[in-house]
N, CA and C of each residue as an Amber inpcrd file, in Angstrom:
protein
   426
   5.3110000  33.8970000 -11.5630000   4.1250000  33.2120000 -12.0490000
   4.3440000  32.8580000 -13.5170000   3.9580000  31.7960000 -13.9340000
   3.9430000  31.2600000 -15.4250000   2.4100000  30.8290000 -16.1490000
   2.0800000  31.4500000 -16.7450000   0.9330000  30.9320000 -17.5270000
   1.1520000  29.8180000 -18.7700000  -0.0520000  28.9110000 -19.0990000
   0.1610000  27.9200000 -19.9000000  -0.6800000  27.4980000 -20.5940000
  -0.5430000  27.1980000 -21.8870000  -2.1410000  27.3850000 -22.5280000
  -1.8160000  25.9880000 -23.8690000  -3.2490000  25.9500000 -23.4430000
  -3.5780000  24.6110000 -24.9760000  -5.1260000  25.2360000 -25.4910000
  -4.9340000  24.4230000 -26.3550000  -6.5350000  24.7550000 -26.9480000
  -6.9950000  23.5390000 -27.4160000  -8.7900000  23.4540000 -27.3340000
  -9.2170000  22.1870000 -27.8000000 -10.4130000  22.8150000 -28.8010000
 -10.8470000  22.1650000 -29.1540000 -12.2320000  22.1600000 -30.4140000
 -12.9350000  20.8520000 -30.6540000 -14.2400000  21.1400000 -30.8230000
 -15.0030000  19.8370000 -31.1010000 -16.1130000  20.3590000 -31.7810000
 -16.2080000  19.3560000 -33.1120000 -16.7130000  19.5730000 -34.2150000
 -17.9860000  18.3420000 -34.2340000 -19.1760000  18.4210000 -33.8250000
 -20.6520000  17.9520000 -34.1110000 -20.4560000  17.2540000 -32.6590000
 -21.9250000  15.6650000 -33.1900000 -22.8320000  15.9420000 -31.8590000
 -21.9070000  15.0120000 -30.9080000 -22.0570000  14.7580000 -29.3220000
 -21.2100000  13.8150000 -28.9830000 -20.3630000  12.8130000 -29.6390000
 -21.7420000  11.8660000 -29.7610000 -21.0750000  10.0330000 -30.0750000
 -20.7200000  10.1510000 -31.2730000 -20.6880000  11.0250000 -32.7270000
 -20.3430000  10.8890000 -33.7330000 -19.3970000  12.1720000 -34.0180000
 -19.0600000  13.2330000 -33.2370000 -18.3940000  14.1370000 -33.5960000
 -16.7150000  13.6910000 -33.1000000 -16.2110000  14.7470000 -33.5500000
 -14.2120000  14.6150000 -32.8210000 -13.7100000  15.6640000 -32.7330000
 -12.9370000  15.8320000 -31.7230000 -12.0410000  17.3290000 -31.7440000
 -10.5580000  16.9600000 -31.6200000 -10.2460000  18.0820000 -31.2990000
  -8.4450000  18.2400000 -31.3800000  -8.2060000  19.0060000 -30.0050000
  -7.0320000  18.6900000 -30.1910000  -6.0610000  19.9860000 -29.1470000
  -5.0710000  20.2090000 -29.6850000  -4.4110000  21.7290000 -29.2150000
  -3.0270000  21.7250000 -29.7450000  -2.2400000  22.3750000 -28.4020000
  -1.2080000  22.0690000 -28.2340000  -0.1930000  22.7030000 -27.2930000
   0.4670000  24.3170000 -27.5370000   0.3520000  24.8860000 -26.9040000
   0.5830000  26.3530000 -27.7240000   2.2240000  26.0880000 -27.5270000
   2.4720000  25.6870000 -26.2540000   4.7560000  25.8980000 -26.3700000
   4.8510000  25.1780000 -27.5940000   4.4380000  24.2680000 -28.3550000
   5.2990000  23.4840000 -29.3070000   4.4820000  22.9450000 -30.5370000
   2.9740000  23.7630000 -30.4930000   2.7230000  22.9110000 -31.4070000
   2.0680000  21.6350000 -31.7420000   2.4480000  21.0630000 -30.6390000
   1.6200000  19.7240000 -30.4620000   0.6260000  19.3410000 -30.5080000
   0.2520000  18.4720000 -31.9070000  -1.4030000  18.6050000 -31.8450000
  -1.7770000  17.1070000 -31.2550000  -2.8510000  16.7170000 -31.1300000
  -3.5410000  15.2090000 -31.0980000  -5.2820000  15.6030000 -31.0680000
  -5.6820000  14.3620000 -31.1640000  -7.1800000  14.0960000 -31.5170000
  -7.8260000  13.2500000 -30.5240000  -9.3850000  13.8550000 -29.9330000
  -9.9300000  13.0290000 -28.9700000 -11.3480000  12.7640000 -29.3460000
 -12.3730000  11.9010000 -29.5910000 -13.3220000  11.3930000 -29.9090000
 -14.0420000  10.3460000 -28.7840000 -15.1670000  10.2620000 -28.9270000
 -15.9860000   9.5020000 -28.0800000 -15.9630000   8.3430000 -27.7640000
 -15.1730000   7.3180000 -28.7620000 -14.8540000   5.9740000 -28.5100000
 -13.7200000   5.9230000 -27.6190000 -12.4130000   6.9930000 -27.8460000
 -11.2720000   6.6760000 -27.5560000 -11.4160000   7.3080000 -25.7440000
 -12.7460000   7.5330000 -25.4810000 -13.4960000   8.4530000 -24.1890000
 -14.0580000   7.3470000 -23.0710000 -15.2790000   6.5200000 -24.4610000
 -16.2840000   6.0290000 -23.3610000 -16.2250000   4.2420000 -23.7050000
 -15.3600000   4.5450000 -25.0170000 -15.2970000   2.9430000 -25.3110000
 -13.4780000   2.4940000 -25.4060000 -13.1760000   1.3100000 -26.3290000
 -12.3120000   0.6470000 -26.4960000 -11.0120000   1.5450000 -27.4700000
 -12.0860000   2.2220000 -28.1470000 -11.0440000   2.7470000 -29.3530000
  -9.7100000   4.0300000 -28.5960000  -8.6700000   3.3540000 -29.5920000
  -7.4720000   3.7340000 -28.7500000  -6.7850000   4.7270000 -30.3340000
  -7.5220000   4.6990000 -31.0860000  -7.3980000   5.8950000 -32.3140000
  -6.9500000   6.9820000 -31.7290000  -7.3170000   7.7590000 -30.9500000
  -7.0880000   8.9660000 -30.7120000  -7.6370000   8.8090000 -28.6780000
  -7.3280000  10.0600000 -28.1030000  -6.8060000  10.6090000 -26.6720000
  -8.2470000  10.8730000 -26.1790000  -8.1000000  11.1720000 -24.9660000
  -9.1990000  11.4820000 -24.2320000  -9.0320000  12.6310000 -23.1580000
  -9.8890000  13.9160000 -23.0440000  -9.0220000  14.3740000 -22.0130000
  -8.9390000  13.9930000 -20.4860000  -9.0710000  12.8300000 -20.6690000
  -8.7030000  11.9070000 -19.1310000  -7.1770000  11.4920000 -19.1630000
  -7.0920000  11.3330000 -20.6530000  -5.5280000  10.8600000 -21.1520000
  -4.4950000  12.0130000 -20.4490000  -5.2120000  12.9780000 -20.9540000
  -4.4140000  14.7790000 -21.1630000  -4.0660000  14.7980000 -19.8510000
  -4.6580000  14.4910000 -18.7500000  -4.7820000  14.7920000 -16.8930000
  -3.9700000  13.8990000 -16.6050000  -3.9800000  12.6270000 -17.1000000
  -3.2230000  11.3600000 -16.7780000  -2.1720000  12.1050000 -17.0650000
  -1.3810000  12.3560000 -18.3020000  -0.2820000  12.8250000 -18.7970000
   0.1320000  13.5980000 -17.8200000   0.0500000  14.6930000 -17.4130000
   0.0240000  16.0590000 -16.9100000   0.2240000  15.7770000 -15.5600000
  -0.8750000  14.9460000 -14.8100000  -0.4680000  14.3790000 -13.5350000
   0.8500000  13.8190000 -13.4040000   0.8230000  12.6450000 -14.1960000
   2.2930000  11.7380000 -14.0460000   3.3330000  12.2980000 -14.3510000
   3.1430000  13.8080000 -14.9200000   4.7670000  14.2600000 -15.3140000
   5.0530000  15.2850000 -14.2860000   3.6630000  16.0310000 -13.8450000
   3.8980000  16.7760000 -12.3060000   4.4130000  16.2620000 -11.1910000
   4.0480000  14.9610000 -11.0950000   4.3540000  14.1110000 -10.1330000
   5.8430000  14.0380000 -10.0010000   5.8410000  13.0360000 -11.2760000
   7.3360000  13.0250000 -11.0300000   8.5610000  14.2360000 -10.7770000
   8.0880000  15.0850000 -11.4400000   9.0000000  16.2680000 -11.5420000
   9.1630000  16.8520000  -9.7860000   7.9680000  16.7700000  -9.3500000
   7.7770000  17.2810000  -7.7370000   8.3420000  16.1670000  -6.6960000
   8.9400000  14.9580000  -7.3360000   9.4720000  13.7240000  -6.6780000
  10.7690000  14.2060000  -6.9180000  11.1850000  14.0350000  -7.9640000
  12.8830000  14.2690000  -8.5770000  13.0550000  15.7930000  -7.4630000
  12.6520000  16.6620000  -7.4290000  12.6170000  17.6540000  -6.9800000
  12.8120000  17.4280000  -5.5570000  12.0760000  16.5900000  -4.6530000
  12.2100000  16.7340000  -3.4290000  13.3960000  15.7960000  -3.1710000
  13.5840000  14.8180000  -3.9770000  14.8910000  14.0800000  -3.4610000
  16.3530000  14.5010000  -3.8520000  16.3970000  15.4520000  -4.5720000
  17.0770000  16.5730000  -4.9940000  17.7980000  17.1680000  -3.6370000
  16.1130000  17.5730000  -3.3210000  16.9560000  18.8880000  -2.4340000
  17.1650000  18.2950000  -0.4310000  16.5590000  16.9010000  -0.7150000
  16.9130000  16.1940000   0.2200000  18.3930000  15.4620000   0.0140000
  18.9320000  16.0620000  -0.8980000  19.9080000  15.1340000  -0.8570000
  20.6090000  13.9740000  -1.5260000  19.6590000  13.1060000  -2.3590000
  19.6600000  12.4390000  -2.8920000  19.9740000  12.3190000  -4.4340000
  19.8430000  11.7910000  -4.9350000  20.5470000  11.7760000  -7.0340000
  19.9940000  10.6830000  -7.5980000  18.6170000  11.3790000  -7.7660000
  17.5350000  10.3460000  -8.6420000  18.1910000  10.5480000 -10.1760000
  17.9330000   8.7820000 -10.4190000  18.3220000   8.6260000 -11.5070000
  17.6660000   8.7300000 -12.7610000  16.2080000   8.2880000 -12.0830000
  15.2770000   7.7960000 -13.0300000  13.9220000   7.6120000 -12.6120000
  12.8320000   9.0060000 -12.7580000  11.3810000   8.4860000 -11.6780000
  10.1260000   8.2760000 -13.0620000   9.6830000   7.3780000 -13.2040000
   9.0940000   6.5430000 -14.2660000   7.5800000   6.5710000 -13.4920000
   6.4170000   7.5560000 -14.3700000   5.0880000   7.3390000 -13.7270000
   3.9750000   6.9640000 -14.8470000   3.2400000   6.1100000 -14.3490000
   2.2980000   5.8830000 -14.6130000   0.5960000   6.3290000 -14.7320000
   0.1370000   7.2580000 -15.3800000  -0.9850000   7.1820000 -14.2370000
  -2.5820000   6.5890000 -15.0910000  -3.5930000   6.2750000 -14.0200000
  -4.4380000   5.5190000 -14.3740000  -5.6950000   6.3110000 -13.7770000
  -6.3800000   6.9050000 -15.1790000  -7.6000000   7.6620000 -14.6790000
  -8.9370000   6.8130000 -15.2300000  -9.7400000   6.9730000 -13.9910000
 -10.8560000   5.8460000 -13.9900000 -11.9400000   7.0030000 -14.2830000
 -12.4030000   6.5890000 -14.9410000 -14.1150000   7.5190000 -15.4540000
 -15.0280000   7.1530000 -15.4230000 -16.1060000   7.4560000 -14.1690000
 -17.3700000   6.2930000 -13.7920000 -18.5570000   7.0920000 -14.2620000
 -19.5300000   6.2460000 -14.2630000 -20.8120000   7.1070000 -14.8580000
 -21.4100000   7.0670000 -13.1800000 -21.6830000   8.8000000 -13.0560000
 -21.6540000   9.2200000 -11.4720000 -23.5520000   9.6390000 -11.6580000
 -24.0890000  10.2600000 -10.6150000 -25.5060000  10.8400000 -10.8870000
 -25.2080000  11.8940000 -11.4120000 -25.9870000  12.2460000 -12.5460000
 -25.7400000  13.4060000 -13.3140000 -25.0070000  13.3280000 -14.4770000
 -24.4400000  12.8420000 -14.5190000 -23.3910000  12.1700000 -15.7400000
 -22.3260000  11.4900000 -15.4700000 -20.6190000  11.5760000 -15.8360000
 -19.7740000  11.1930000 -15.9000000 -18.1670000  11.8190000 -14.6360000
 -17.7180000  11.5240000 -13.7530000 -17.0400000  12.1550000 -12.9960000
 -15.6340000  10.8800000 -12.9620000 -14.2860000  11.5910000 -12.9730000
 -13.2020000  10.8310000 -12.9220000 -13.1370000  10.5650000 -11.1740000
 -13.3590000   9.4390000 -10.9040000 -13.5800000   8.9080000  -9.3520000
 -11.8090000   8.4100000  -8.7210000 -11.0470000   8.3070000  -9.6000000
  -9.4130000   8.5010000  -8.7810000  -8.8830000   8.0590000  -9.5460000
  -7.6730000   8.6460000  -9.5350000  -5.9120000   8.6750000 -10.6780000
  -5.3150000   7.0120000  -9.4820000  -4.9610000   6.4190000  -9.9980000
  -3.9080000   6.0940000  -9.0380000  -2.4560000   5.8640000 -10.0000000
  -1.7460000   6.5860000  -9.4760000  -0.1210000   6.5240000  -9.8880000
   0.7730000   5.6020000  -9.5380000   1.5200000   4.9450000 -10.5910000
   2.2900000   3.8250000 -10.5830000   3.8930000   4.5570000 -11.4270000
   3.8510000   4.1560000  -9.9210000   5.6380000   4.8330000 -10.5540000
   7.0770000   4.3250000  -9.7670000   8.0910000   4.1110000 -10.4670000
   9.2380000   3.2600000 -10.4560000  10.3910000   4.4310000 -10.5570000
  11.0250000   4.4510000  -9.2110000  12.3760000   5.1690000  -9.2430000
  13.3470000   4.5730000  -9.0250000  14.6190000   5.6660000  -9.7660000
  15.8560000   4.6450000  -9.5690000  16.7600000   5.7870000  -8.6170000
  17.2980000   5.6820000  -7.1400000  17.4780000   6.1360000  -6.5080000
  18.0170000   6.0890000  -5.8620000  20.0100000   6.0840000  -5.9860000
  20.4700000   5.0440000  -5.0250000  20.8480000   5.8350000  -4.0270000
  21.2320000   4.9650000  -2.9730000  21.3710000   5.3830000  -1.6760000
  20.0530000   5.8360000  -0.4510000  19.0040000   5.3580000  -1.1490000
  18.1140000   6.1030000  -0.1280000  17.3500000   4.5930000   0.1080000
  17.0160000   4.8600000   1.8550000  15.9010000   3.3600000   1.8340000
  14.4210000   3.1280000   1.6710000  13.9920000   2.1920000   1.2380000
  12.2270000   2.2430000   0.9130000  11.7120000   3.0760000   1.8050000
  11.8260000   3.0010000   3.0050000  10.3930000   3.4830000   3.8020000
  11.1880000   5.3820000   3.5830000  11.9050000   6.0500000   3.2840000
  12.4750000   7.5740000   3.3830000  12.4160000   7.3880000   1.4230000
  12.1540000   6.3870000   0.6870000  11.7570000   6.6410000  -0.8580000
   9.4150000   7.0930000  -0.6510000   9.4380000   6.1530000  -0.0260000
   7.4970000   5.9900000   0.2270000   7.1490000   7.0030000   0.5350000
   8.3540000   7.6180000   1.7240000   7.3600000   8.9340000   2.2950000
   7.8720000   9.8260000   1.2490000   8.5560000  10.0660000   0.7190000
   8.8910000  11.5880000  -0.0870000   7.5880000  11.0470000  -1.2250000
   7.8020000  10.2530000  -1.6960000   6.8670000   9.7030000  -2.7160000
   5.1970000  10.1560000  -2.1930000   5.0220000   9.8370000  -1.4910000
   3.8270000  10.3420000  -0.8160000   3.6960000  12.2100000  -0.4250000
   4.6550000  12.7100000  -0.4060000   4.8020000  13.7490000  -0.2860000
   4.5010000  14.5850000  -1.7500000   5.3320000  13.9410000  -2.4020000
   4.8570000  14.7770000  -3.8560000   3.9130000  14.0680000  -4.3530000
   3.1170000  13.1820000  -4.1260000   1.5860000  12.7000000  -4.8370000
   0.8030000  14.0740000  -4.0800000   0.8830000  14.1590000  -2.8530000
   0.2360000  15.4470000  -1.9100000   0.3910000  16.7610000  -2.4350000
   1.3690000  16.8140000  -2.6920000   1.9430000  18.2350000  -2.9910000
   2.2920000  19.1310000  -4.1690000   2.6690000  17.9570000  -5.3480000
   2.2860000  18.5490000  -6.3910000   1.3810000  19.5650000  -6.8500000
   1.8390000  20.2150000  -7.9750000   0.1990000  21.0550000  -8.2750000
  -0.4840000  20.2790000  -8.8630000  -0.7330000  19.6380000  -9.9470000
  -1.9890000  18.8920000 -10.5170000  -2.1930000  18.4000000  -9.7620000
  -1.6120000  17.4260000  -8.7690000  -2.1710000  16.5250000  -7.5370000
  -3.6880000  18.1050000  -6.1740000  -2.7870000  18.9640000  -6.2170000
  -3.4260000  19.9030000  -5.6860000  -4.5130000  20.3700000  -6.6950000
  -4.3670000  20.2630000  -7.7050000  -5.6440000  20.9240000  -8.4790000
  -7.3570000  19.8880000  -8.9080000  -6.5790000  19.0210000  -8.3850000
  -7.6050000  17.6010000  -8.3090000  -8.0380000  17.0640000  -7.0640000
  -7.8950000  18.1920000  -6.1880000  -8.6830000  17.6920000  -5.0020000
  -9.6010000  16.7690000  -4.5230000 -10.6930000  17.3240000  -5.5070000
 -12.2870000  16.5610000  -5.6360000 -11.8370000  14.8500000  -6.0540000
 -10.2860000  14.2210000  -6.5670000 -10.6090000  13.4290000  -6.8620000
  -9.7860000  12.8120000  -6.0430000 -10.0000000  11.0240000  -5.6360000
  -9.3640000  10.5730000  -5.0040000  -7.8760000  10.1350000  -5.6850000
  -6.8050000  10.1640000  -5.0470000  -5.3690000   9.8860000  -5.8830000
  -4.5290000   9.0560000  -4.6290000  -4.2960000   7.7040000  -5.8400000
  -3.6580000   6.6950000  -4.5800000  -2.4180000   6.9470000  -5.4510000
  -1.3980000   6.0880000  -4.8930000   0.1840000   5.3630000  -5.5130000
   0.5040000   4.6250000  -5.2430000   1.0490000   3.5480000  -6.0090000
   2.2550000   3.0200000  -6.2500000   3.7130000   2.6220000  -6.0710000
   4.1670000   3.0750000  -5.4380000   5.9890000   3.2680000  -5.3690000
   6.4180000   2.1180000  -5.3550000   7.8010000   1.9500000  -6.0310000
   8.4120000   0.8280000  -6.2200000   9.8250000   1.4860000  -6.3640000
  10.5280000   1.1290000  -5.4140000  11.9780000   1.5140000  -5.5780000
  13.0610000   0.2930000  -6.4670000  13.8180000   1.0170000  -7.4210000
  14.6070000  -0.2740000  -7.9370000  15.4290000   0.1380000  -7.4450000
């Protein structure tokens, strides 16, 4: 088992306050605020950003992984992901990720690239820890 930890903070009221996070492995800080949340402003992260991130790198890692041990010698699995944030009853709920992602993978054919691809959108853990939300993909083999 591995534990993993960040920390966030937020300093005053919603629409005019801002917080932070920091990454505890490295340090890593960044900044998330209400514009860069509910509006245009691209100043600073959102933690929709943080899930996006986190998703698309689980993903891939659980892709590279299965074509690995299927056999295969991924070169290169490139994800995208796109988290939508709707105003739901009650407030605000992320209504589906969909992942856009580009592998480089030779020797294997589209329809045995789609299904593994589909396999680790399923199977991943963040993909598993987001149940409640809907999660489509993408695949594009180069």
């Amino acid at each position: 088992m591995s534990k993993h930890f960040a920390q966030a903070e937020w300093n005053g009221n919603l629409i005019e306050g801002k917080g932070g996070f920091t990454l505890n492995s490295n340090g890593y800080k960044g900044s998330f605020n209400f514009g860069a949340r509910f509006e245009a402003d691209k100043s600073a992260s959102s933690p929709e950003e943080l899930i996006g991130a986190a998703h698309a790198g689980c993903f891939s890692m659980a892709l590279s992984h299965a074509l690995a041990t299927a056999g295969f010698k991924p070169e290169k699995i490139e994800t995208e992901a796109e988290v939508t944030l709707v105003k739901a009853d009650g407030g605000f709920g992320i209504s589906e990720i969909l992942l856009k992602m580009q592998g480089t993978v030779p020797d294997i054919s589209k329809e045995k690239f789609d299904e593994m691809a589909n396999g680790a959108k399923e199977n991943c853990p963040v993909s598993k820890a987001l149940t409640g939300v809907k999660i489509k993909l993408e695949a594009k083999l180069k």
